[in-house]
DOKE-796453 format. One line per 3 residues: number of its first residue (from 1); their letters; for each residue x, y, z of C-alpha. Coordinates in steps of 0.001 Angstrom, whole numbers, plus 500000, padded with zeros to 6 digits. Example, Ala and Ser with C-alpha at 12.3 -4.5 7.8 and 13.67 -1.06 7.14 Angstrom:
2
1> AS> 512300 495500 507800  513670 498940 507140
END
This chain:
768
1> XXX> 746012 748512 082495  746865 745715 080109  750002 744928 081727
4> XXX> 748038 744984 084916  745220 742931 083541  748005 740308 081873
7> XXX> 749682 740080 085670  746408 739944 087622  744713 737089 084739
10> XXX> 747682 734547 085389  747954 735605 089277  744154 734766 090187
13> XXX> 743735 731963 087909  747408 730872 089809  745445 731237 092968
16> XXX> 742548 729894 091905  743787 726635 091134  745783 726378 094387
19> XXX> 742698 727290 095784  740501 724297 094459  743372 722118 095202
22> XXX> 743691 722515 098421  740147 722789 098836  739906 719672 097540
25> XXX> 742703 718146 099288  741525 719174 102561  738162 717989 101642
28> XXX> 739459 714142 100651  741434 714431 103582  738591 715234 106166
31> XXX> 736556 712316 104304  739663 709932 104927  740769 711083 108034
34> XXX> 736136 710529 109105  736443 707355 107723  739726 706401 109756
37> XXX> 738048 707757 112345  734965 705557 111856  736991 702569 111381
40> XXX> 739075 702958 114379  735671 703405 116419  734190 700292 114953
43> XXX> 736989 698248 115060  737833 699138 119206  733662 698220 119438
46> XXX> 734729 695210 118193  737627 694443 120357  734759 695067 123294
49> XXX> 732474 692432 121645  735563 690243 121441  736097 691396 125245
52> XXX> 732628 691043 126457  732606 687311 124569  736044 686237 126480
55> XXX> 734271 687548 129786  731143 685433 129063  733578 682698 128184
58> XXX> 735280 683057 131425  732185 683256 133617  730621 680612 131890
61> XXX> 733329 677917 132304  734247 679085 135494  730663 678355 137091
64> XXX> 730706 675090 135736  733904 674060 137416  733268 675815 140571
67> XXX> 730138 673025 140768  732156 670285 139640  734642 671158 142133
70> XXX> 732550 669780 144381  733528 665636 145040  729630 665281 146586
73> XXX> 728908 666659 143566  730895 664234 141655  730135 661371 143816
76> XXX> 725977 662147 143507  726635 662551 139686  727973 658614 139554
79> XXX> 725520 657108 142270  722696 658407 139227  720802 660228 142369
82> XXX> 719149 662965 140845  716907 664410 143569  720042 664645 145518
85> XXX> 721863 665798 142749  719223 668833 142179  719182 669701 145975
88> XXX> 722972 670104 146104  723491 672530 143016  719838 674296 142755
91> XXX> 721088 677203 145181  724248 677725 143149  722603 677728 140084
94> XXX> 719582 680230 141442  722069 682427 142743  723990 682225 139038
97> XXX> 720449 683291 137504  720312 686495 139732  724219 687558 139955
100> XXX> 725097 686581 135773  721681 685988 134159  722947 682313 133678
103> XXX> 719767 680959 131677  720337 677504 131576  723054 674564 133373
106> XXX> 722713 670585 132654  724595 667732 134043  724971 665550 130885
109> XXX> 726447 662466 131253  728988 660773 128190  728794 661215 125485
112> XXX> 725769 663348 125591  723177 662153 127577  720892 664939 129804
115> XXX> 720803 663502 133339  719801 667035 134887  718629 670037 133185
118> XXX> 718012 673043 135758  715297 674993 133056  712941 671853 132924
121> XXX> 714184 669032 135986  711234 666531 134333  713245 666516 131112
124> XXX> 715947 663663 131326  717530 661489 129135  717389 663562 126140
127> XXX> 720464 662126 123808  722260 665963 122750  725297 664368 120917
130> XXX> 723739 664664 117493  723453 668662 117809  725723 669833 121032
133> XXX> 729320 669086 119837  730774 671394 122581  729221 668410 125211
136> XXX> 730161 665918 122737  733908 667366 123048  733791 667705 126527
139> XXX> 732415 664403 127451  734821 661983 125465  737779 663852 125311
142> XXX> 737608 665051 128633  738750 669146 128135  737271 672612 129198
145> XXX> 735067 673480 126688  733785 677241 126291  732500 678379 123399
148> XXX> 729181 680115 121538  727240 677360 120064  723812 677259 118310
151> XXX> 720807 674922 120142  717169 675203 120634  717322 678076 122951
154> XXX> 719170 679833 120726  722802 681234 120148  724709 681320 123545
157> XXX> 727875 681410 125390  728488 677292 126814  731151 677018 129351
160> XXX> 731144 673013 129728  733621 671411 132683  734534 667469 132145
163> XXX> 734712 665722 135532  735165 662008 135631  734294 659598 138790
166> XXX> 736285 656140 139346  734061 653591 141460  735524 651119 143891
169> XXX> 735063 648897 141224  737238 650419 138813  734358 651544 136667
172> XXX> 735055 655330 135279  732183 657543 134919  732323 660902 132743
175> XXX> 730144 663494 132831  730232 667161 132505  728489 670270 133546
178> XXX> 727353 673044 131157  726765 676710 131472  724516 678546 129143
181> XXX> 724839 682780 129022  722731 684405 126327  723938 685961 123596
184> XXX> 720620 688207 123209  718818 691183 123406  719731 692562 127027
187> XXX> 723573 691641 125850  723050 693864 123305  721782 696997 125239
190> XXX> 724405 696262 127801  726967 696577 125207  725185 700036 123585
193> XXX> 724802 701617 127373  728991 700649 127953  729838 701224 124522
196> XXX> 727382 703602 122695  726109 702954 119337  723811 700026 118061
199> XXX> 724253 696580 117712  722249 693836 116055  722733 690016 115770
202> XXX> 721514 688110 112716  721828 684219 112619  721714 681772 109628
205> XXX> 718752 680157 108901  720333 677046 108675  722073 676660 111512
208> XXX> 719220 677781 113143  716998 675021 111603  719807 672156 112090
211> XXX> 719860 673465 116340  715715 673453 116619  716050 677324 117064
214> XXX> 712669 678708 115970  713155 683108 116008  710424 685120 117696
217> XXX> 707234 685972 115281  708260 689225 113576  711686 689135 113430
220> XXX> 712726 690795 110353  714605 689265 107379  717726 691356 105997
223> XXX> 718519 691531 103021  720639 689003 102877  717407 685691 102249
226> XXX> 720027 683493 104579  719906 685693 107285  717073 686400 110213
229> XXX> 717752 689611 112491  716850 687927 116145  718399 691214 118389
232> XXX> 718681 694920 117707  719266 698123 119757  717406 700268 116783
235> XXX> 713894 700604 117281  713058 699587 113442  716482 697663 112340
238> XXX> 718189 697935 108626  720785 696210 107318  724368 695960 105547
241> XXX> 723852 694851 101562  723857 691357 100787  727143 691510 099330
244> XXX> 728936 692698 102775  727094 689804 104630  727870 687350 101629
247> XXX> 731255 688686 102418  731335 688291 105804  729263 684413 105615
250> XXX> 732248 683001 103643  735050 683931 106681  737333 685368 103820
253> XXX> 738000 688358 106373  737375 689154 109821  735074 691924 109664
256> XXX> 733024 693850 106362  733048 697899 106860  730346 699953 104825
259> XXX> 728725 703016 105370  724982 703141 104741  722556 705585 104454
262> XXX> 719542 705603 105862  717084 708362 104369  718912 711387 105293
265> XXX> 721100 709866 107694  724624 708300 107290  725626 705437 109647
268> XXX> 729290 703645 109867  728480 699782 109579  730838 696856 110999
271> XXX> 729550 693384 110404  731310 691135 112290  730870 686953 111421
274> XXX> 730351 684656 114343  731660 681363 114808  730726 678004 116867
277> XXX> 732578 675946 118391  733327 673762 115516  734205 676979 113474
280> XXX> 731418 677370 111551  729949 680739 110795  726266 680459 112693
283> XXX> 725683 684533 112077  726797 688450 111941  726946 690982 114332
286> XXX> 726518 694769 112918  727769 697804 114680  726150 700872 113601
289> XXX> 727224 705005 114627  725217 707351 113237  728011 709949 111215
292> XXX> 724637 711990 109988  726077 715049 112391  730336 714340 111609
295> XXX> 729009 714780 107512  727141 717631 107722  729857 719149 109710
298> XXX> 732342 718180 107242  730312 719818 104174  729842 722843 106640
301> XXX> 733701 722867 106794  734498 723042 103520  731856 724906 102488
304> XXX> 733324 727844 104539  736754 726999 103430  735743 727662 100157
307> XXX> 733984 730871 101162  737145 732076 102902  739467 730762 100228
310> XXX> 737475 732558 097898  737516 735775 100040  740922 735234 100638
313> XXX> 742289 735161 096766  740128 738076 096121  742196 740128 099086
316> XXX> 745668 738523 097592  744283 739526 094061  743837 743171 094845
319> XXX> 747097 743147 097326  749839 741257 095312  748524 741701 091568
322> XXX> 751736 743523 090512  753811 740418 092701  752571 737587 090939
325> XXX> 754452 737103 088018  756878 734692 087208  758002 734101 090635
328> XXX> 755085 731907 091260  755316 729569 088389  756713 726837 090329
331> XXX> 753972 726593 092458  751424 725718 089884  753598 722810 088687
334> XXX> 753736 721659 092604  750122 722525 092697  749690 720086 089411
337> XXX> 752111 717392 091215  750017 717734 094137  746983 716954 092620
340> XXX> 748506 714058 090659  749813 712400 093895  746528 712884 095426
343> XXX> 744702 710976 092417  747766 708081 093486  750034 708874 090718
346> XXX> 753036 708681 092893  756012 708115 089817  755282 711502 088633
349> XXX> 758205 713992 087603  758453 716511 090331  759395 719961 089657
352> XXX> 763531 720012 089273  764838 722005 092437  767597 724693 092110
355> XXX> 771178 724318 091925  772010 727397 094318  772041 726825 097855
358> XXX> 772468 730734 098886  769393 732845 098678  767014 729879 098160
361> XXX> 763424 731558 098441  760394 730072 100046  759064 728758 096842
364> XXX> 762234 727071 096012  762162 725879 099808  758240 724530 099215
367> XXX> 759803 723013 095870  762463 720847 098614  760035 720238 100641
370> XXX> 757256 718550 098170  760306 716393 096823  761097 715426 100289
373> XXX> 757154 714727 101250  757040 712874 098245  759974 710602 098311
376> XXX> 758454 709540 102038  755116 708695 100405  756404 706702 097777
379> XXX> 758399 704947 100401  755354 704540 102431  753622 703416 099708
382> XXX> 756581 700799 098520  756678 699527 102201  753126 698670 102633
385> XXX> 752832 697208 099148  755466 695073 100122  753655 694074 103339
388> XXX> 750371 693391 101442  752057 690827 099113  753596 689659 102258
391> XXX> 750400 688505 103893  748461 687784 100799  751260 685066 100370
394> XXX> 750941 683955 103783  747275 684119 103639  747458 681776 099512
397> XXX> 749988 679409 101999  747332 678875 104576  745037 678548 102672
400> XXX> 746739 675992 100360  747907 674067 103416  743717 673782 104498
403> XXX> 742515 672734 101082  745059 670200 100911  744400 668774 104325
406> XXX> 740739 668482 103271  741719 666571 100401  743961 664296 102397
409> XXX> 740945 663637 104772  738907 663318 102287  740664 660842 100016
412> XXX> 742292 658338 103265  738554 658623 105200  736871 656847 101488
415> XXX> 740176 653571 101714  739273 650629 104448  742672 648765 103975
418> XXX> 744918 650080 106060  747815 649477 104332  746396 651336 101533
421> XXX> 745023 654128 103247  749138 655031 104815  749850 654644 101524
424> XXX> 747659 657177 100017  748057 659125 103113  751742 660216 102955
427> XXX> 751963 660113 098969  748878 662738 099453  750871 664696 102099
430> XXX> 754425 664755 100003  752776 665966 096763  750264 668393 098800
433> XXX> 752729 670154 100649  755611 669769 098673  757620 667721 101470
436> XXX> 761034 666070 101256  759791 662954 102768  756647 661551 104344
439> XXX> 756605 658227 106714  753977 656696 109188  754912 654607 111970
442> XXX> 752575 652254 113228  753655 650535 117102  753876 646881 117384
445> XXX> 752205 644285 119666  754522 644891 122321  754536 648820 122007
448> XXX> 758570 649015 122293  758906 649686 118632  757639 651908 115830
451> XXX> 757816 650031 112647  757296 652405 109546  754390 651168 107639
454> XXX> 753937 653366 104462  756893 656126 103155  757205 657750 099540
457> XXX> 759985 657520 097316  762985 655092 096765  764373 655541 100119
460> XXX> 760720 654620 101687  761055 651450 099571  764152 650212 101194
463> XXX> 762863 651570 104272  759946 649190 103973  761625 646009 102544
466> XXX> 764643 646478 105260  761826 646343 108265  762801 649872 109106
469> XXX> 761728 650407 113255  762897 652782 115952  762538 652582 120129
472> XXX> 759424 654013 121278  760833 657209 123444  764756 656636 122522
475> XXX> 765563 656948 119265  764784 660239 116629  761822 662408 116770
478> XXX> 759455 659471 115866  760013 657721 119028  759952 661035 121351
481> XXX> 756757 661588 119674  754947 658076 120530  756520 658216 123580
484> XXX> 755233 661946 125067  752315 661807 122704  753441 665519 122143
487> XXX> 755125 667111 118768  758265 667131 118464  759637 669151 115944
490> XXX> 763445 670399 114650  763802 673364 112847  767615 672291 112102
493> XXX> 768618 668429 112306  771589 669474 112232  771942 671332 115705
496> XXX> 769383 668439 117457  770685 666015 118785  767512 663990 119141
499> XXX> 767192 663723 115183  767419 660287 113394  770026 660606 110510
502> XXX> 768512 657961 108142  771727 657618 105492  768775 657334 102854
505> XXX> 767119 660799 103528  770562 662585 103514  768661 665969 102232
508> XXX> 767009 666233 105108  767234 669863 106834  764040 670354 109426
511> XXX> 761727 667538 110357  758041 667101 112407  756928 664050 114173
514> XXX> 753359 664290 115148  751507 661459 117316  748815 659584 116207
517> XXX> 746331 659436 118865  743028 657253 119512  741419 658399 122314
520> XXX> 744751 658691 124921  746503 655516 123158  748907 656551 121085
523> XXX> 748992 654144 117843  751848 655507 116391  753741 658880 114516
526> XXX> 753244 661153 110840  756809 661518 110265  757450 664891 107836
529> XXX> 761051 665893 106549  761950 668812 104372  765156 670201 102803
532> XXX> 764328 673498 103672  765534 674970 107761  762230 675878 109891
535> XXX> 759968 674559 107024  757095 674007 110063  755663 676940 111218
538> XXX> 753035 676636 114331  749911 676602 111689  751594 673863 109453
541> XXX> 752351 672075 112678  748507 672717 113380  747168 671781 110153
544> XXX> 749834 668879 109963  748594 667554 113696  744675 667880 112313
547> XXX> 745815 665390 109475  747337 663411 112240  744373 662946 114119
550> XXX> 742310 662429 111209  744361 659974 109674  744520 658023 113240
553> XXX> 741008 657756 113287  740806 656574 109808  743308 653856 110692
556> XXX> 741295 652470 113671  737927 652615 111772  739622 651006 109007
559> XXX> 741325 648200 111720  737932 647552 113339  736462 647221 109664
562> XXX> 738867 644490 108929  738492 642822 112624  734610 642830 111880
565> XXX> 735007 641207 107803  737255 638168 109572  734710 637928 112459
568> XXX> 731306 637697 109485  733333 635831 107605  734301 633340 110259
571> XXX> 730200 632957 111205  729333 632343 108102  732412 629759 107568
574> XXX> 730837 628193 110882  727144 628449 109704  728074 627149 106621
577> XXX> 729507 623617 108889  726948 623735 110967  724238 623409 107884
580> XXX> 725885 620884 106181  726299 618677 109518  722682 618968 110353
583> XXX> 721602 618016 106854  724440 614710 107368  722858 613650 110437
586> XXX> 719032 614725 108985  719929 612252 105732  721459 609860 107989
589> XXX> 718993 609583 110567  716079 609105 107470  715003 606243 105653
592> XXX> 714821 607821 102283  715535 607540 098823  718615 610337 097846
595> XXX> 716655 611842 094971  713897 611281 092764  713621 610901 089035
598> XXX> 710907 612519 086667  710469 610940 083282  707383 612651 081247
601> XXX> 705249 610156 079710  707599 607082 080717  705534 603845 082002
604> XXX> 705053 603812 086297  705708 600479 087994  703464 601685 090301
607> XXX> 700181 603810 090904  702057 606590 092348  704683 606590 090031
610> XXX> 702407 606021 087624  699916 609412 088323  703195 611340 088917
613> XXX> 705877 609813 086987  708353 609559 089686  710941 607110 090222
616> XXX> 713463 606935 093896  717058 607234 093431  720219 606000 095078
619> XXX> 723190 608231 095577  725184 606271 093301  722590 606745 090583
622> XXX> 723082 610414 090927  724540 611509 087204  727783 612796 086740
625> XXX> 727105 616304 086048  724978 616785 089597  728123 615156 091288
628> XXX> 730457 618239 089254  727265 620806 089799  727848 619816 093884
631> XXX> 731640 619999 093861  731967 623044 091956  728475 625155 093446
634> XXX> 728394 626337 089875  725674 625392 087152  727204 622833 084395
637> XXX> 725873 622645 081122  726772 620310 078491  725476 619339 074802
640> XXX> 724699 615596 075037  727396 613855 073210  725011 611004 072292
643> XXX> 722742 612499 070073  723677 615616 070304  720079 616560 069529
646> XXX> 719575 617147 073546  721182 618983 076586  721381 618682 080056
649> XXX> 721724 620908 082822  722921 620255 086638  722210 623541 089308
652> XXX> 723546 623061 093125  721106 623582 095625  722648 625848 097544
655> XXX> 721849 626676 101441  723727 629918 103153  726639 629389 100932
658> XXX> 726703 625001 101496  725624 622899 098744  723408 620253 099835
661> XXX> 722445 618831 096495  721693 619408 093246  718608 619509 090059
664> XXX> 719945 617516 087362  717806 618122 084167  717970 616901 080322
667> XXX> 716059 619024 077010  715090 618165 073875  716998 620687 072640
670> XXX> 720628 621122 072023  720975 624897 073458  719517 626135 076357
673> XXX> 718091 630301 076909  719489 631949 079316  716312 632259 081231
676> XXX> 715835 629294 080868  719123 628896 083373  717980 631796 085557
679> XXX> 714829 630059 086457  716142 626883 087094  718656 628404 089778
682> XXX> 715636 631214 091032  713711 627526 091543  716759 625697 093304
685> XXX> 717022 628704 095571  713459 628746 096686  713732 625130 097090
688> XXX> 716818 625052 099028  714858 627383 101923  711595 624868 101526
691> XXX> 713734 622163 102036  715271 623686 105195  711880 624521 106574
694> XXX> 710534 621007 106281  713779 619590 108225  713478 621953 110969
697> XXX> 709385 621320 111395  710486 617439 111133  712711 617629 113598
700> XXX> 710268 620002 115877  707603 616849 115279  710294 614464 116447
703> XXX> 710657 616101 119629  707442 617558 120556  706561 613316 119773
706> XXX> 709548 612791 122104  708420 614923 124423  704804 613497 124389
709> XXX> 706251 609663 124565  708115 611234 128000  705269 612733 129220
712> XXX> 703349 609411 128881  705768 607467 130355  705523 609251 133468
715> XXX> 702294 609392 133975  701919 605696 133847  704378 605953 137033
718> XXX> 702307 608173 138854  699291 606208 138188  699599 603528 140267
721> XXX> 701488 603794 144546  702932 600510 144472  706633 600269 144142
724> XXX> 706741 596814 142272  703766 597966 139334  705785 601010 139094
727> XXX> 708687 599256 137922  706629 597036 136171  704878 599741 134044
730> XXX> 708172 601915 133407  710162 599172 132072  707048 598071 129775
733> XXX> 706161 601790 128224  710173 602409 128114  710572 599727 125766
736> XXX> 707389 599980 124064  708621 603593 123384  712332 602451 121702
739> XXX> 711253 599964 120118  713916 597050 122338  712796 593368 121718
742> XXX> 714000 593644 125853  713885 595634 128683  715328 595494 132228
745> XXX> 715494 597545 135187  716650 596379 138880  716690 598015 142146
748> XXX> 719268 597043 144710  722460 595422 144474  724334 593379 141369
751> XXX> 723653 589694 141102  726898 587863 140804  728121 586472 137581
754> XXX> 727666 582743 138303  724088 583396 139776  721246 581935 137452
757> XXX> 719807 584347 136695  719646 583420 132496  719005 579771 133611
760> XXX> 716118 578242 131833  712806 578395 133793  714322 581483 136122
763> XXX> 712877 585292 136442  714397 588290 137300  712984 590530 138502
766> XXX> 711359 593921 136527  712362 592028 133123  709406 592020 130749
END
């Protein structure tokens, strides 16, 4: 009995342990293999959301150019004829209501102006550009547009189609045509009667505020504060935690999987963030199945595996007691191994197999096998490690490449030279990215040529001074570029033919030319070199091309911001003449002294002078220091080198920029304050625009007095019927009003020189 008891004690307590382990094991491996399961259902309901959005897509976009196709259509659309615009789409657009529960179609009109909105026919004119980017896109650059975009009705799917109408007159119209699908409730339980489970849509609260989207009254908050649940299949919704939607709101991954219990029951959550047109995340989509039955069949399962396990090593107890022994041994250490590589301790020593390969048992044979199993693992393991770092490089090099072409839009978008913004622009690019070499070409007046405007390095300096050009759509990659308006890209200079080997840049091994477009005028090329073959994958030629585009805009704006500094600048250059000539002719055409004179408590040669202490001046009585204060347009202030007890100071009365005279003043005193200063210019200022006034309301008075002297001289000619007093009066009041010592006016034909007509005692005629 106690060798018995010593055989059975290490044989159960063998089994027992296998037992567990395998309980265990097939325990973590029904929970994995549920949650694969779960996953793999969530993820193909997400391919059918991504499905049912492409078919929405579709559908939209393809109404809108099915209209469009229409040249009445087109031709209505231009002519500005609404009523007939209405009358030729209304049935189409009715019959899109009933057949795809199309909620809404406009006809806006460039950039984003509503000239027909089918929901509400009275509302026109409406300016969308500041809110509806996908029109915005559409409109100006002319391309099919169909995306899910935020507004006042809410989130839905926008197909917009660009059409544009030439006149006889060459005039081009653009418009487009937009159609709206819902991305809403009924959506929602068509996707959960196709699909089974739930879905629910939650939208940011700010993008619905910046759209004008107010949700329904009730609609729940989630957990997530940022977050407002507008659509779900549940009858009384719940939610993902806030960190899965934080998760999900920052695009760091394309979809958040959680599992989430609800009181008793267990559901499999995908939340899913949504994007606009522009890219933006605008909200989360959660897809919910209910795994309450799959767990309770899973504790069920292992609950009676442990019940027959149990039952079962009770039976092998009683059976193979006197079996057990020593022969089993090695199937506790594979039991031990196993439960190590469970827990993910893959490097563990495995039991050693045997060196005889006749009469191998089945333990020795379960020994062979574990070793084999678990060399496969732990090349499994190795392999997918190695294709983790593998992306998670990829995914640090995309996103490096993004957060360096923000910076370089960022940093050339804040310059308004443009020679310094190129600059910045490619030194920004070479250090960013880590190029070989970095160049923009600019085209010249005639368009035939590219001349490089900005490069880095030593070799872009010689580049620069030596004039460096190439032939728009003949020579290198820069030139096929400009020319196509395309890409053009080498992933080995050395097999293309159409490269430009610059003796300079000998290092170079791939290069990118990328156009720089305006509209559809192409200004020039970003020229990018590296010393490394294919350095330009499609999303560096992407990101590269967004830089492009960006820094093309920031040229023109730039360009236009110079064009408009030379145009103020030249106004106020011609303001400036035109002040000082009216002030010459105003000075000229008065009988005035040039300045006046104040001298406190001097004595008056008159009583005017006398009560006010004023005295006329000349021009040539003017001081020196008001002639240097005009010249210069700068105060002057001097120390009176006299005395030296007293100072004077001269300040330029100054007029739009002109000087037009000057305040000449002398102090007791040999320094002045420097408020003193201040207020004497605050006061030449003020009077400089009092001054003004008074000319122009003098020269108003002179020809509303003009006007009046007109006005009187013709109606002393319609006062009277006769020809000869009507001659007589005219030539009397016309040189009353002049001021002429004589006046003459004749009717008829030229008396001959040698007539009489100045002899002594002789009249002519009309002479007064």
């Amino acid at each position: 009995m106690v060798i018995a008891r010593k055989l059975l004690t290490p044989s159960l307590f063998f089994f027992t342990v296998l037992l567990v382990g395998v309980i265990a094991y097939l325990a973590v491996a029904s929970g994995r293999e549920m949650i694969s399961e779960e996953q793999r259902y969530l993820l193909s309901q997400r391919q059918a959301l991504q499905d049912e959005l492409k078919r929405l897509a579709d559908i939209s976009l393809a109404l809108s150019k099915q209209t469009v196709s229409n040249p009445l259509v087109r031709q209505t659309f231009a002519e500005g004829d609404r009523q007939q615009l209405l009358s030729l789409t209304q049935e189409g657009y009715r019959a899109a209501q009933n057949v795809f529960r199309v909620h809404q179609q406009r006809f806006t009109q460039a950039p984003a102006q509503v000239i027909l909105d089918f929901s509400d026919v009275e509302k026109y004119g409406q300016d969308l550009s500041a809110k509806r980017l996908t029109l915005v896109a559409a409109n100006t650059l002319q391309i099919d547009v169909a995306s899910l975009e935020m507004a006042e009705d809410g989130l839905a799917m926008r197909g917009v189609a660009p059409f544009e109408v030439v006149q006889p007159d060459g005039k081009r119209i653009r418009g487009s045509l937009e159609t709206s699908l819902r991305f809403d409730q009924r959506l929602f339980n068509d996707l959960r009667t196709k699909y089974g489970g739930d879905w629910q849509l939650l939208l940011l609260q700010s993008a619905m505020d910046k759209a004008g989207y107010v949700a329904e009254k009730g609609a729940p908050n989630s957990q997530s504060p940022e977050l407002i649940a507008v659509s779900s299949t549940l009858p009384s919704p719940f939610f993902n935690n806030p960190q899965a939607y934080q998760q999900a709101l920052r695009g760091q991954v394309d979809y958040v999987f959680a599992r989430v219990h609800r009181g008793p029951t267990l559901y499999a959550m995908l939340t899913i963030p949504l994007r606009d047109y522009t890219g933006q995340i605008v909200g989360v989509v959660d897809i919910l199945w209910d795994r309450s039955a799959a767990q309770a069949q899973l504790v069920n399962r292992t609950i009676f595996s442990g019940l027959a396990g149990l039952s079962g090593l009770l039976l092998i107890g009683f059976i193979l007691s006197g079996l057990i022994g020593n022969v089993l041994l090695p199937v506790r250490e594979l039991t031990r191994a196993a439960q190590d590589i469970a827990e993910g301790k893959l490097n563990r020593p495995l039991p050693e197999l045997s060196s005889e390969e006749r009469n191998v048992d089945e333990v020795e044979q379960l020994n062979r096998s574990f070793h084999r199993m678990t060399e496969q693992l732990r090349e499994l393991v190795g392999n997918l490690e190695a294709l983790v770092a593998e992306r998670t490089q990829t995914l640090e090099q995309r996103s490096n490449q993004m957060q360096a072409a923000a910076e370089v839009a960022s940093q050339v978008t804040r310059l308004t030279q443009v020679e310094d913004l190129l600059t910045q622009a490619v030194n920004l690019i070479r250090q960013r990215f880590d190029f070989y070499h970095a160049g923009v070409f600019l085209t010249d007046e005639s368009g035939q040529y590219a001349v490089l405007r900005a490069a880095t390095g030593e070799a872009g300096r010689q580049m620069l001074e030596a004039g460096h050009r190439l032939r728009v759509g003949q020579v290198g990659l820069v030139g096929a570029a400009i020319g196509s308006g395309q890409p053009q890209v080498s992933p080995d200079v050395e097999l293309d033919p159409l490269h430009y080997k610059n003796p300079l840049l000998p290092e170079t091994r791939s290069e990118v030319a990328l156009p720089l477009r305006v509209g559809e005028t192409v200004i020039g090329a970003l020229d990018v070199q590296s010393r490394q073959v294919n350095a330009f994958d499609p999303a560096a030629i992407t990101t590269l091309q967004l830089m492009a585009d960006q820094l093309a805009a920031a040229i023109n704006n730039a360009r236009l911001i110079e064009t408009l500094n030379r145009t103020v600048a030249e106004l106020e250059e011609a303001h400036g003449r035109m002040t000082q000539q009216s002030w010459r002719e105003f000075l000229r055409g008065e009988r005035r002294p040039s300045g006046y004179r104040y001298l406190a408590g001097s004595a008056a040669s008159s009583p005017v002078a006398e009560a006010v202490n004023l005295y006329p001046l000349s021009a040539q009585d003017a001081p020196p220091e008001a002639w240097e204060a005009i010249q210069q347009g700068q105060p002057v202030w001097r120390r009176d080198a006299n005395d030296g007890a007293s100072s004077v100071l001269a300040a330029p009365i100054r007029l739009r920029g002109e000087v037009i005279g000057a305040v000449h003043l002398r102090f007791d005193a040999p320094v002045l304050q420097d408020e003193v200063i201040s207020l004497v210019e605050e006061a030449t200022s003020r009077l400089a625009l009092v001054m003004e006034s008074t000319r122009l309301l003098q020269h108003a008075q002179r020809l509303a007095a003009r006007e009046q002297q007109i006005n009187l001289i013709a109606t002393e000619m319609r006062n009277s019927v006769n020809l000869e007093v009507i001659l007589q009066n005219t030539v009397r009041e016309l040189g009353k009003a002049v001021g002429a010592r004589r006046a003459f006016i004749q009717i008829g034909e030229t008396r001959q020189k040698d007539d009489a007509d100045d002899a002594p005692g002789s009249a002519t005629p009309g002479e007064g």
